[in-house]
KETORSE-625475 format. One record per atom (N, C-alpha, C): x, y, z; residue in three letters. Coordinates in steps of 0.001 Angstrom, whole numbers, padded with zeros to 6 digits, always signed. Example, Ala and Ser with C-alpha at 12.3 -4.5 7.8 and 13.67 -1.06 7.14 Angstrom:
+013190-005690+007800ala;+012300-004500+007800ala;+013200-003300+007800ala;+012850-002250+007080ser;+013670-001060+007140ser;+012900+000030+007870ser;
% end
This chain:
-006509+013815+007736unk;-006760+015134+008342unk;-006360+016246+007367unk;-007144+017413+007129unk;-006957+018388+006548unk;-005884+018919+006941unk;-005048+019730+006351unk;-004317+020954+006779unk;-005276+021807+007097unk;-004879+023077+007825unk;-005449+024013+008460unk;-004265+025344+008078unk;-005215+026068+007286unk;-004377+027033+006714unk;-004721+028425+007075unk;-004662+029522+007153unk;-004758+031120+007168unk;-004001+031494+006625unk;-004893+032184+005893unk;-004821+033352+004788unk;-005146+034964+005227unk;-003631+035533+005409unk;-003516+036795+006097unk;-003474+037419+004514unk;-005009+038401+004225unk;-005335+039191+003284unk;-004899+040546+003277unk;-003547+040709+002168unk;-003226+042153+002784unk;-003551+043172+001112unk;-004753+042670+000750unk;-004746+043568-000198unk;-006469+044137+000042unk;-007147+044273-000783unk;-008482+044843-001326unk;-008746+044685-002602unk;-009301+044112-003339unk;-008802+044558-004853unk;-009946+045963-005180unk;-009290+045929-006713unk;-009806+047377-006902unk;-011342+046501-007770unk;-012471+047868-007674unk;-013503+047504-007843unk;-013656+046986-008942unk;-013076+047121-010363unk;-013715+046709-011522unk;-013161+045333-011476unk;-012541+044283-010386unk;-012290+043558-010335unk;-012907+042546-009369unk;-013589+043411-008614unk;-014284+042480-007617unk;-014995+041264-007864unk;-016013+041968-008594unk;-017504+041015-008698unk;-016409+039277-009539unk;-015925+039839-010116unk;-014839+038006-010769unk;-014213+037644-010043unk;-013132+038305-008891unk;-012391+037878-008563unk;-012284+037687-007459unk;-012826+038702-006232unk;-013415+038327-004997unk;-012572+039237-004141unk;-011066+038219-003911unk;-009861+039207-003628unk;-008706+037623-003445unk;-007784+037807-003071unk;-006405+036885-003262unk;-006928+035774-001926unk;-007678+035953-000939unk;-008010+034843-000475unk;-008900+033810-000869unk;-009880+034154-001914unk;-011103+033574-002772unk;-009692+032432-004022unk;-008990+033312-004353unk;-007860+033144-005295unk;-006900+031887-004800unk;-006870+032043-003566unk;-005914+031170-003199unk;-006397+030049-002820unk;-007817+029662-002427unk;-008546+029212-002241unk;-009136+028101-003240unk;-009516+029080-004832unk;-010009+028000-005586unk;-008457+027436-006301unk;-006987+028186-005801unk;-005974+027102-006270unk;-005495+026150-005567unk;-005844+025976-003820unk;-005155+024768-003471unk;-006154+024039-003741unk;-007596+024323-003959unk;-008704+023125-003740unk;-008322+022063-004901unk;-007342+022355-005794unk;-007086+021725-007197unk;-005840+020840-006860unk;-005040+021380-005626unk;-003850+020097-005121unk;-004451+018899-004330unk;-003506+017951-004597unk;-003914+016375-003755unk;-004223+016299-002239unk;-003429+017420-001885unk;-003388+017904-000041unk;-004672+018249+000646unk;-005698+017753+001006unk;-006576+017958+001490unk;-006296+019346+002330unk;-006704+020397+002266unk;-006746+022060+003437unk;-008117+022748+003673unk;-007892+023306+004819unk;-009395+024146+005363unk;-008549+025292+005115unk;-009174+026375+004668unk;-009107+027961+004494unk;-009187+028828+005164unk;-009204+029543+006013unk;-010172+030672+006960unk;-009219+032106+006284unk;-009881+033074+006149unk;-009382+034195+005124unk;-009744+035286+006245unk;-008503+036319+006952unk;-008337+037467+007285unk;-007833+038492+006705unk;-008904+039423+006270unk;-008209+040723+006088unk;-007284+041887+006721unk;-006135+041614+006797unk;-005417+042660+008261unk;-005222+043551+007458unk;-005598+044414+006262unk;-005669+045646+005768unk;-006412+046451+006857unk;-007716+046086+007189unk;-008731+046013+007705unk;-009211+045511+009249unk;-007518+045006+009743unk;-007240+044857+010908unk;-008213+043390+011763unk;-008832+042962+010374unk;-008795+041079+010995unk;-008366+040340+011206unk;-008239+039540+012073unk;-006910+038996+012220unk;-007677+037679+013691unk;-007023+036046+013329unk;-007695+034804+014112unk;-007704+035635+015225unk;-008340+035238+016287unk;-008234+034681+017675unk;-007314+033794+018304unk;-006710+034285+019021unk;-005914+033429+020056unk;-005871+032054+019956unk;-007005+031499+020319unk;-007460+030197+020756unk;-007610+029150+019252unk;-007549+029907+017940unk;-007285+029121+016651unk;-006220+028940+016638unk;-005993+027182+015797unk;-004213+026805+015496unk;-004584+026741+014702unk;-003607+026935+013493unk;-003243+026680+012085unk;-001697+026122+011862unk;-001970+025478+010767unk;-000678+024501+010552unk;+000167+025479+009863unk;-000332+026722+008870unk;+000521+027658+008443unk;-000300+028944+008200unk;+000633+030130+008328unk;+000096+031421+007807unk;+000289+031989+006635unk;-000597+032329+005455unk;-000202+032805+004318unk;-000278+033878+004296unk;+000607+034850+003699unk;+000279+036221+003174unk;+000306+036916+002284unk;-000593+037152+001603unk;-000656+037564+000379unk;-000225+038569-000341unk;-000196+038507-001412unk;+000557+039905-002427unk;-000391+041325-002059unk;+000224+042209-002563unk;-000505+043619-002119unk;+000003+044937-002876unk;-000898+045983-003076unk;-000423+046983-003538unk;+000678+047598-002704unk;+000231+047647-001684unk;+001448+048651-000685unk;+002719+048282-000518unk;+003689+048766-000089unk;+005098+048224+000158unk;+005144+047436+001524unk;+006245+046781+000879unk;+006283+045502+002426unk;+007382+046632+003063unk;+007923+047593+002439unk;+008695+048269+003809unk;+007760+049974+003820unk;+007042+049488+003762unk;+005835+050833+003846unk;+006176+051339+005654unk;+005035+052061+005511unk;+005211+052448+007833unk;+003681+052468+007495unk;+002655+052175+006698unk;+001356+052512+007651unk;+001315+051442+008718unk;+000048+051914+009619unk;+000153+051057+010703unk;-000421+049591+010675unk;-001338+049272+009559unk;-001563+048123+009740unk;-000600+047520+008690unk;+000650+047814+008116unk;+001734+046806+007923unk;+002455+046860+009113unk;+002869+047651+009867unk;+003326+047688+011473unk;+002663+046795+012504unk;+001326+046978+012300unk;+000562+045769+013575unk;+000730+044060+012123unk;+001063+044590+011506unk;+001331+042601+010928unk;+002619+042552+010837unk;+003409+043221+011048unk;+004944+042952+010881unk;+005346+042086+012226unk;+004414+042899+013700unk;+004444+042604+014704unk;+003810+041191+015080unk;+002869+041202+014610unk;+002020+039383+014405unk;+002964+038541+013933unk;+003459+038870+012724unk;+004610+037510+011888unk;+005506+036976+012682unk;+006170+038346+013307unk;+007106+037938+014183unk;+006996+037288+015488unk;+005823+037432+015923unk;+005630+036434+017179unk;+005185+035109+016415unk;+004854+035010+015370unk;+004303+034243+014973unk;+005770+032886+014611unk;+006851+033593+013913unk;+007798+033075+013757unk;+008923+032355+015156unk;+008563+033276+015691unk;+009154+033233+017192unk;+008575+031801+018013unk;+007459+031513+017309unk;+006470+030837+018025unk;+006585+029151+017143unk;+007473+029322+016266unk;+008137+028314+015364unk;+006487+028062+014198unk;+005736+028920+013856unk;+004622+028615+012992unk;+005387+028669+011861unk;+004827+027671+011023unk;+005095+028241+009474unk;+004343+028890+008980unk;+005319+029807+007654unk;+004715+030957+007131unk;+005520+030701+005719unk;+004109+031075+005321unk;+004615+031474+003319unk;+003866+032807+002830unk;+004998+033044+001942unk;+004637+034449+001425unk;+004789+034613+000005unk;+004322+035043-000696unk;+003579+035842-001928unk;+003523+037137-002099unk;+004692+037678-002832unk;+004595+038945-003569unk;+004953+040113-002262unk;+003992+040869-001930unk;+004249+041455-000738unk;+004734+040622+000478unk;+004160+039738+000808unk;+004421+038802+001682unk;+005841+038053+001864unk;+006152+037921+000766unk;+007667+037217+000323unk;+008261+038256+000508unk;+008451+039532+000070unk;+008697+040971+000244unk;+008939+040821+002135unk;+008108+041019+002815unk;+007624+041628+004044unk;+008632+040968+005256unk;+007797+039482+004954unk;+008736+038146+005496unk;+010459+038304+005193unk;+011014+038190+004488unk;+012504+038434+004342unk;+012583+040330+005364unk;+012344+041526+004862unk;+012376+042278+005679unk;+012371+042288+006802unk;+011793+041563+007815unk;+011512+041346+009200unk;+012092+040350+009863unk;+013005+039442+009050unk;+013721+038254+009230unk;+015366+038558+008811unk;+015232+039670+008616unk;+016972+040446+008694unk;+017443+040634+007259unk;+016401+040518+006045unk;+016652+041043+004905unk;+016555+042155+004519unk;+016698+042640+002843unk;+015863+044220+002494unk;+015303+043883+001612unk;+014139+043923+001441unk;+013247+044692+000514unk;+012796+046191-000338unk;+012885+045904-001512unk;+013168+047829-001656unk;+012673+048028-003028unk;+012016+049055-003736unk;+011687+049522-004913unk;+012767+049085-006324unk;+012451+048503-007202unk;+013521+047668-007724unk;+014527+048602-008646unk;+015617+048742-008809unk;+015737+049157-009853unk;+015632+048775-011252unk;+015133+047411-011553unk;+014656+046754-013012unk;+013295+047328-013071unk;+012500+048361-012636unk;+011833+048265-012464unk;+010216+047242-012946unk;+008931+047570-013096unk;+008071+046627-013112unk;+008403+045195-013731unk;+007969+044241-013235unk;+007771+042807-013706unk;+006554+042475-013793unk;+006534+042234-014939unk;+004881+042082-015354unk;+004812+040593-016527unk;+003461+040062-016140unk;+003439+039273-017131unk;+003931+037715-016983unk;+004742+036772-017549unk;+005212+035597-017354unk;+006868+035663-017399unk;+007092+034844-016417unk;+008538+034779-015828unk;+009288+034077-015620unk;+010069+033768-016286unk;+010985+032264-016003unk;+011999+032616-015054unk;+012228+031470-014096unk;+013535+031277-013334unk;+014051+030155-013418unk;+015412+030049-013010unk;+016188+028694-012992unk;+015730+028591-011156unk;+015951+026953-011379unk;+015887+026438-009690unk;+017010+026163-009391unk;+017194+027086-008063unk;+018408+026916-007441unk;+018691+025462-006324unk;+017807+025361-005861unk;+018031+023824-004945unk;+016561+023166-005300unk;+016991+022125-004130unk;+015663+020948-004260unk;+015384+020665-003485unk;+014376+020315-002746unk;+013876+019893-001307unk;+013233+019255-001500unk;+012734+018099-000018unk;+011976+016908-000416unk;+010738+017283-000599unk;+009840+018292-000416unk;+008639+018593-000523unk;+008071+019461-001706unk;+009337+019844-002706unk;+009536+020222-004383unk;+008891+019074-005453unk;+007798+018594-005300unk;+007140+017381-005694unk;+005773+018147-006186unk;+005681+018249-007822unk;+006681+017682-008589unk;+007988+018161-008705unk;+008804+017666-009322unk;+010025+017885-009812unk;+010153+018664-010787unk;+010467+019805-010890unk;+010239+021025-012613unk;+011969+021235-012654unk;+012687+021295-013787unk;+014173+021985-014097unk;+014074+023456-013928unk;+012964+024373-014331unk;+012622+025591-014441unk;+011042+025946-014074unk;+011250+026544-013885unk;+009516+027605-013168unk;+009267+028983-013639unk;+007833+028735-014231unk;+007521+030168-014984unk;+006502+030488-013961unk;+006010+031433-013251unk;+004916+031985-013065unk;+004235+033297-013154unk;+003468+033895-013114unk;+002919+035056-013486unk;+003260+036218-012471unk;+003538+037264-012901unk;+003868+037853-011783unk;+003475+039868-012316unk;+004012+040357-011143unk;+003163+041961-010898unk;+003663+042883-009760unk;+005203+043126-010287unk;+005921+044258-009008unk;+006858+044513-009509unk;+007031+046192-008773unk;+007988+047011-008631unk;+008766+046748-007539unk;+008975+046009-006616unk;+009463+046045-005584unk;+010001+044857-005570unk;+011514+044040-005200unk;+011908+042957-005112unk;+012387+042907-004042unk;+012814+041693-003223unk;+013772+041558-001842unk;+015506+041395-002808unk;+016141+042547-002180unk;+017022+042525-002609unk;+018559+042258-001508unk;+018077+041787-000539unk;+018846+040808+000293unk;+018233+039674+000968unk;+018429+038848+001107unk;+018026+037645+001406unk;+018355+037830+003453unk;+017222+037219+004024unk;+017781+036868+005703unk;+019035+035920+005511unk;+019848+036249+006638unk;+020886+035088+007153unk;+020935+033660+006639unk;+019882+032898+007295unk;+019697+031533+007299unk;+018782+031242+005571unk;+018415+032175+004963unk;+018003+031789+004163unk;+018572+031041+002842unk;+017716+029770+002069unk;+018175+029216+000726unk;+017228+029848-000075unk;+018081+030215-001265unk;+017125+030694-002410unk;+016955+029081-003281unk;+015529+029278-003719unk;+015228+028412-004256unk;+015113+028522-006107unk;+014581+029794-006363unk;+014239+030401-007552unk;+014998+031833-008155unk;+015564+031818-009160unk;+016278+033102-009518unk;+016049+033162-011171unk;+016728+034754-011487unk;+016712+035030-013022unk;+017423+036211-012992unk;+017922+036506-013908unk;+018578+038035-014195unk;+017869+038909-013524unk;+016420+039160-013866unk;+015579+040379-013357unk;+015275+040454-012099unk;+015327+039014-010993unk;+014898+038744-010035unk;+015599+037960-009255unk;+016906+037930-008743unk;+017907+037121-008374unk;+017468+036196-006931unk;+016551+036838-006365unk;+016050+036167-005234unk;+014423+035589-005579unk;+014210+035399-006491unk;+012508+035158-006691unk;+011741+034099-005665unk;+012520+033496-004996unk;+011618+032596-004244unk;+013053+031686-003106unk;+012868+031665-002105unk;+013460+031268-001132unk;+012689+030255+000328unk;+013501+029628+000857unk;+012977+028812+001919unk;+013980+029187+003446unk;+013805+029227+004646unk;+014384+029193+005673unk;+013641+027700+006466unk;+015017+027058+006436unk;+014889+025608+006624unk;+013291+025097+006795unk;+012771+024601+007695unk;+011390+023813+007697unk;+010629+025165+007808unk;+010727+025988+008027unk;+009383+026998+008619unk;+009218+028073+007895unk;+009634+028757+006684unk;+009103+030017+006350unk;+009696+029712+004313unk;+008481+029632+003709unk;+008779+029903+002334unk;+008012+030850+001353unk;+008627+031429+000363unk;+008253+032656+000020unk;+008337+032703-001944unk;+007679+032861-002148unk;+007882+033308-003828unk;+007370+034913-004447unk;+008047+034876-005076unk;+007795+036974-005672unk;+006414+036684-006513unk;+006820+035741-006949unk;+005700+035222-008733unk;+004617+034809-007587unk;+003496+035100-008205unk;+002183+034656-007865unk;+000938+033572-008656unk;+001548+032187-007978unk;+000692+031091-008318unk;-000820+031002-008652unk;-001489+031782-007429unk;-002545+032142-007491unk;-002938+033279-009007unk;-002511+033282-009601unk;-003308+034679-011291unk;-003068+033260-011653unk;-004073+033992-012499unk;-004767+033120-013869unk;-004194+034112-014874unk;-004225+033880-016348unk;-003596+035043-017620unk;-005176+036153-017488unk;-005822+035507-017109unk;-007584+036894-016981unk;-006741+038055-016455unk;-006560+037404-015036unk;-006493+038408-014114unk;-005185+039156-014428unk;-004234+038345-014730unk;-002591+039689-015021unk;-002823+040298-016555unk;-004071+039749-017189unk;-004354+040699-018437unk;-004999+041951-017691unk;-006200+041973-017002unk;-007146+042910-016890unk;-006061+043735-015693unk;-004443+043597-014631unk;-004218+044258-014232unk;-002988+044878-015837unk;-002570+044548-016056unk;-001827+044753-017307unk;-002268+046164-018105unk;-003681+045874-018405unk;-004932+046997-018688unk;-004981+047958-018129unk;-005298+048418-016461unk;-005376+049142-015642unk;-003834+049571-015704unk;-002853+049361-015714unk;-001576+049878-015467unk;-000850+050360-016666unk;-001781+049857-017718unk;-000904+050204-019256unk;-000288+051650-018763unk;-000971+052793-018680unk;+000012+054025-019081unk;+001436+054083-017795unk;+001036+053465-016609unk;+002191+053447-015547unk;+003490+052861-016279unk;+002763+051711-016773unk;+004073+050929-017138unk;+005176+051344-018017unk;+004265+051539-019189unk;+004677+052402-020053unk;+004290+051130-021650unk;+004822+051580-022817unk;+004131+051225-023930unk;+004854+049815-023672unk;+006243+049871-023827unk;+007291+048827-023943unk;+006806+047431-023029unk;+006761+048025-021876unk;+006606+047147-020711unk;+005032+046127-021140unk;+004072+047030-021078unk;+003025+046821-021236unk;+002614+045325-022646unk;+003472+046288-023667unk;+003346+045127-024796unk;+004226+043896-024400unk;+005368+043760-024240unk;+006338+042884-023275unk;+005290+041926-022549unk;+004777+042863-021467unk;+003762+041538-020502unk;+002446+040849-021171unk;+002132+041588-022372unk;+000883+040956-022773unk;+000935+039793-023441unk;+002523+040004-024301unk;+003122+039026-025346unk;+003451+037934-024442unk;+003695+038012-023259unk;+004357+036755-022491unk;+003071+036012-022062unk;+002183+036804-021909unk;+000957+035872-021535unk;+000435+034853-022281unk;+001278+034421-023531unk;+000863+033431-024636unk;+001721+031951-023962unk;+001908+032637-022926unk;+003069+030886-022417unk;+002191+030500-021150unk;+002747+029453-020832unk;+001763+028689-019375unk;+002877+029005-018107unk;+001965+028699-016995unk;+002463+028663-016095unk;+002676+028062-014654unk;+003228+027829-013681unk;+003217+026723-013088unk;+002812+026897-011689unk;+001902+027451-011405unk;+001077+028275-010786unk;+000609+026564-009968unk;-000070+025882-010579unk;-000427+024886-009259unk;+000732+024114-009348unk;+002082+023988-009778unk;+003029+023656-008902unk;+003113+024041-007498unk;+003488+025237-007922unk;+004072+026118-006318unk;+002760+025581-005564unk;+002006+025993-005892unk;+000474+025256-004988unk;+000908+023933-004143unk;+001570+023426-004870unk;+001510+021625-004531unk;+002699+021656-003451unk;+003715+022730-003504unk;+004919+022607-003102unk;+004727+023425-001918unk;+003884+024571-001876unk;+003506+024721-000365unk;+003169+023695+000047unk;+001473+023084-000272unk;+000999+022065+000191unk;+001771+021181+000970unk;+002823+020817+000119unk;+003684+019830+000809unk;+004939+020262+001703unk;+005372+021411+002116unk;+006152+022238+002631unk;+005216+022152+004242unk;+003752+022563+004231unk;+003279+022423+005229unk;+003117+021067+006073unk;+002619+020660+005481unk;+002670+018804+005102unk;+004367+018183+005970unk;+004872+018483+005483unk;+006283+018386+005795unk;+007056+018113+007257unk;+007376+016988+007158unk;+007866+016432+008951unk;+008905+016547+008941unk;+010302+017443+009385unk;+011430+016784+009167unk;+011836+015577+009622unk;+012903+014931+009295unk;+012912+013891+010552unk;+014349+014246+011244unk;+013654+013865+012452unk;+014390+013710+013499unk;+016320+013783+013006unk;+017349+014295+013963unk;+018481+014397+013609unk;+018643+013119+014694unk;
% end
């Protein structure tokens, strides 16, 4: 049996990016089709206020990275802040990505907030802080590509961090069987964090900019994390 996945789309991309790239649900899409885990897809935009029907189950909810802030107030991060949380309430699992990893810790009794390191751009190493049975494969360290000003800079209660680094002390975390989250984004390819790299050169500034382009000469482990959701969803505890 497939997994059964949703993909809560909280971005748009910008136009000179469309016609290649589609948007982060197309993205996320052609990266699990490459894990062993057999999954069905269904892709909502709640920028745009799409969002399943009632009467659909899914085995997990994803949410994707985004320009806006996960502690923003427009209203459609307000009507999904409100979804997650019944959603969590409702014992679903949920993984998050960038904004999402952001959003999820915020609403689960963390903070999220404008960083003071500011931008992270480019390729990123962290050390792994724990191991879980569904961390298959097995990596000592994890690089992935990544694209924010904004970090979770408290962790929820119950939460384990899984991933850290100087610049990013919380980069990726789990709350026991049901909610996991990474800052770095599995889903980019080096195309896509070149051509945003491009668009942001003068924001970033010269330093930053050359910094992220130079790092793009390393790999990254982008269908790990793939595999490690996969199997996170996948995932039975057993019985106490």
């Amino acid at each position: 049996m497939s997994l059964r996945i949703c993909i809560l789309e909280t971005d748009i991309l910008r136009p000179e990016l469309v016609d290649q790239y589609q948007g982060y649900g197309q993205m996320f899409q052609r990266l699990f089709s490459q894990q062993p885990i057999a999954a069905e897809f269904s892709v909502y935009n709640v920028m745009q206020g799409d969002y399943p029907s009632d009467e659909l189950n899914f085995d997990a909810y994803l949410i994707t990275g985004s320009k806006a802030d996960s502690f923003g107030t427009d209203p459609w991060i307000e009507t999904l802040r409100a979804y997650l949380l019944n959603r969590y309430e409702r014992g679903d699992k949920l993984l998050g990505v960038c904004f999402g990893h952001q959003l999820l810790a915020l609403l689960l009794g963390g903070k999220s907030e404008r960083a003071t390191q500011g931008w992270g751009v480019g390729t990123h190493n962290y050390k792994l802080a724990a191991k879980a049975p569904w961390m298959s494969p097995v990596r000592e360290e994890l690089t992935l590509l990544i694209s924010h000003q904004d970090q979770v800079t408290a962790l929820p209660e119950n939460a384990t961090v899984i991933a850290s680094s100087d610049f990013c002390p919380f980069a990726a975390y789990h709350i026991n069987d049901q909610v996991l989250c990474f800052q770095g984004h599995p889903e980019f390819i080096h195309d896509y964090s070149r051509a945003l790299l491009e668009i942001r050169q003068q924001a970033l500034g010269e330093q930053v900019y050359q910094k992220g382009v130079a790092s793009l000469e390393h790999q990254h482990h982008g269908a790990t994390v793939a595999e490690w959701m996969m199997r996170f969803v996948a995932h039975k505890p057993e019985a106490a």
